[in-house]
C-alpha positions in Angstrom: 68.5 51.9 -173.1 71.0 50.7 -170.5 69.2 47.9 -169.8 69.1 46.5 -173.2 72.6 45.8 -173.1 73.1 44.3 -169.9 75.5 41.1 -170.5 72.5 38.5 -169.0 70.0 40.1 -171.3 72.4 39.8 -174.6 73.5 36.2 -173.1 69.8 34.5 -173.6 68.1 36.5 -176.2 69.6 34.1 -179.4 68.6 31.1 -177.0 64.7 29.4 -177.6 64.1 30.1 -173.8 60.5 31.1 -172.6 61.2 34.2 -170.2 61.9 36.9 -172.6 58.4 35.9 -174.0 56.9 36.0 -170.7 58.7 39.3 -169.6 57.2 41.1 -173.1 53.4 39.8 -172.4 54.0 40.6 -168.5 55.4 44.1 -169.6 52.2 45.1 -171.9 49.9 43.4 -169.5 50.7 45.8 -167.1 51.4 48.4 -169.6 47.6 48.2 -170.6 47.0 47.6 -167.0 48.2 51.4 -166.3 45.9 52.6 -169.3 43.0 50.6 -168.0 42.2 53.1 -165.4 41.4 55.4 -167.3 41.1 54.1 -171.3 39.4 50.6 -170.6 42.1 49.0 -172.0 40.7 45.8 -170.2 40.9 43.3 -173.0 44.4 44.0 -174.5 45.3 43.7 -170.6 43.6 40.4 -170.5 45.1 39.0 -173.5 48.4 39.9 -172.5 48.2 38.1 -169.1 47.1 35.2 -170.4 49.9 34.9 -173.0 52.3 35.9 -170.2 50.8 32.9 -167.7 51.5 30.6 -170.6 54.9 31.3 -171.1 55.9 31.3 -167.5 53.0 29.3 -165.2 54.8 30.9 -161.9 53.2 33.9 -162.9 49.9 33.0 -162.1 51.5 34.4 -158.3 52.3 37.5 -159.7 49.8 39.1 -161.6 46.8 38.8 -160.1 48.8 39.8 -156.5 50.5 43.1 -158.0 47.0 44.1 -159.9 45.2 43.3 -156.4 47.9 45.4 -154.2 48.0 48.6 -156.8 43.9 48.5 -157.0 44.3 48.8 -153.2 46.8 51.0 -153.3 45.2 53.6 -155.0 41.6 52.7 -153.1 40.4 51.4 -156.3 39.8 47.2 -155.3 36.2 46.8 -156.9 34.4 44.8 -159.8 36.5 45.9 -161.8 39.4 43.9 -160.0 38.0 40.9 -160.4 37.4 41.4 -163.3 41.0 42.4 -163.8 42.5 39.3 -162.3 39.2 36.7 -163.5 39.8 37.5 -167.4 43.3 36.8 -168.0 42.9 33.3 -165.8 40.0 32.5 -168.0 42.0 33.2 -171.3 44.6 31.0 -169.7 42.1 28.3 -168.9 41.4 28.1 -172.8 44.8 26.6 -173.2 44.6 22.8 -171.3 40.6 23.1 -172.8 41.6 23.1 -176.2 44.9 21.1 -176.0 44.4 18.3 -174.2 41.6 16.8 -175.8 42.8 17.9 -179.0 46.3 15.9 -177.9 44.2 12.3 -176.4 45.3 13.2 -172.5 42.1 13.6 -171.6 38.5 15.0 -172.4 37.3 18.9 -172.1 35.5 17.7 -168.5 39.0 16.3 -167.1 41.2 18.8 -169.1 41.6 21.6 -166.5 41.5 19.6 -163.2 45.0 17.1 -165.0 46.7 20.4 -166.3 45.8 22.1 -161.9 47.1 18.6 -160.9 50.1 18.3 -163.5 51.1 22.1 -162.5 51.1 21.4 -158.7 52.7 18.4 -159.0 56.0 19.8 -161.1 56.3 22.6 -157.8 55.8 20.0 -155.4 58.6 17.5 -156.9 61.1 19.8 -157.9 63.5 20.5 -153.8 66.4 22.5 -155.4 64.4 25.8 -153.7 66.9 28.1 -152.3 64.7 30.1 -149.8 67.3 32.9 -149.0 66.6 36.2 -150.4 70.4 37.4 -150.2 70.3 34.4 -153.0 67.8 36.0 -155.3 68.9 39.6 -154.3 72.5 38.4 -155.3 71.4 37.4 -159.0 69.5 40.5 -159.4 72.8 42.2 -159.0 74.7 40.1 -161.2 72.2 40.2 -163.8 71.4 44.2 -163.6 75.1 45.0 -163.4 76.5 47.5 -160.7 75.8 50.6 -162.0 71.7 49.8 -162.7 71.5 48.7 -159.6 72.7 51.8 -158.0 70.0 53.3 -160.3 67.7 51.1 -159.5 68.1 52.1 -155.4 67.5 55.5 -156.2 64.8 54.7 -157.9 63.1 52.9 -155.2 63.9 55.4 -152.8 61.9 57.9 -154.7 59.4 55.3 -155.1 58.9 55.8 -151.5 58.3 59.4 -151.9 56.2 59.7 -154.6 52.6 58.9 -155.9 51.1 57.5 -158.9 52.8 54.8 -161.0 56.0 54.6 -159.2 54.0 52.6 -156.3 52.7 50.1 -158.9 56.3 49.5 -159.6 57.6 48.7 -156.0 54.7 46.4 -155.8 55.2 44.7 -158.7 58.9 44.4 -157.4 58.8 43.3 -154.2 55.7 40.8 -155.1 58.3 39.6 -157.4 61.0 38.7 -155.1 58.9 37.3 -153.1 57.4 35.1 -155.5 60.9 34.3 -156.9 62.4 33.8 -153.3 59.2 31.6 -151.8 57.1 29.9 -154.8 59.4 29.2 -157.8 61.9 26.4 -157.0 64.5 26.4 -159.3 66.8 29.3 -159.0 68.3 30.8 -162.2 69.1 34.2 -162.9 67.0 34.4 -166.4 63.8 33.9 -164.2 64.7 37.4 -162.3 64.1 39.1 -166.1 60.3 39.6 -164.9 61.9 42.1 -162.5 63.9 44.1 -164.8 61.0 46.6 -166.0 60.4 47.7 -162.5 64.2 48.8 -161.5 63.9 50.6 -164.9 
């Protein structure tokens, strides 16, 4: 409840911007993820990481990591992992298959090796990375607000104590800052939304 009216949050939802998108399809992906061990809830999963990947591409470093971790985590890393991490990143391939040729850059043979190249070049030209973590730590706050992050600690610290879901949750957190401090360049606070679900 808090979190839905945190200043940041209320700042970019009238804007056309793509990270609220990505953080709904991240949030059910790993919604479904959670009911997957023990529903099968593999293909709404799978659907929902795709749709996340193609709203934000620097998630293709976070969900296949967090799912990976919590599978091993819990002692779980099997077939079913891959499976986990394989689907989604197929559905996701789909995209540059269908478009590209559909848009003249290129045939269904070259369609996925110029969208890889395309992708890697835009990470590799862009040098405004800030790699301290104080920097992305220090946007968190100003985008939480002081009181949810206070919250927030607590909640980590009982993260530490307790089993079940709230390890999947410091995964997928600090996989997240890591992937925000080291792999995405660009440094804005409306890229730290992926990271709100876990602090709640």
């Amino acid at each position: 409840f808090c979190f839905a009216f945190t200043p940041i949050l209320i700042h970019y939802v009238p804007m056309a911007k793509e990270d609220l998108p990505a953080l709904f399809w991240l949030a059910s992906a790993f919604y479904f993820y959670l009911r997957d061990r023990g529903k099968g809830d593999l293909a709404c999963f799978s659907l929902c990481g795709a749709m996340a990947i193609g709203c934000r591409y620097n998630l293709l470093a976070v969900l296949p990591p967090v799912v990976i971790l919590s599978d091993l985590s819990k002692q779980q890393l099997g077939r079913r992992t891959l499976y986990r991490v394989a689907v989604p990143l197929c559905l996701f391939a789909l995209f540059p298959l269908m478009v590209y040729p559909w848009l003249g850059f290129t045939d269904c043979v070259g369609a996925l090796p110029k969208f890889i190249g395309e992708l890697f070049a835009g990470w590799s030209t862009n040098v405004q990375a800030a790699k301290s973590p104080w920097l992305v730590l220090f946007y968190l706050w100003r985008a939480f607000s002081l009181p949810l992050c206070c919250l927030a600690v607590l909640g980590l610290i009982d993260s530490f104590k307790e089993r079940g879901k709230h390890s999947f949750y410091l995964i997928w957190l600090i996989v997240g800052l890591l992937v925000q401090t080291y792999v995405v360049q660009g440094k804005e606070v409306r890229y730290l939304f992926i990271l709100f679900p876990p602090l709640c």
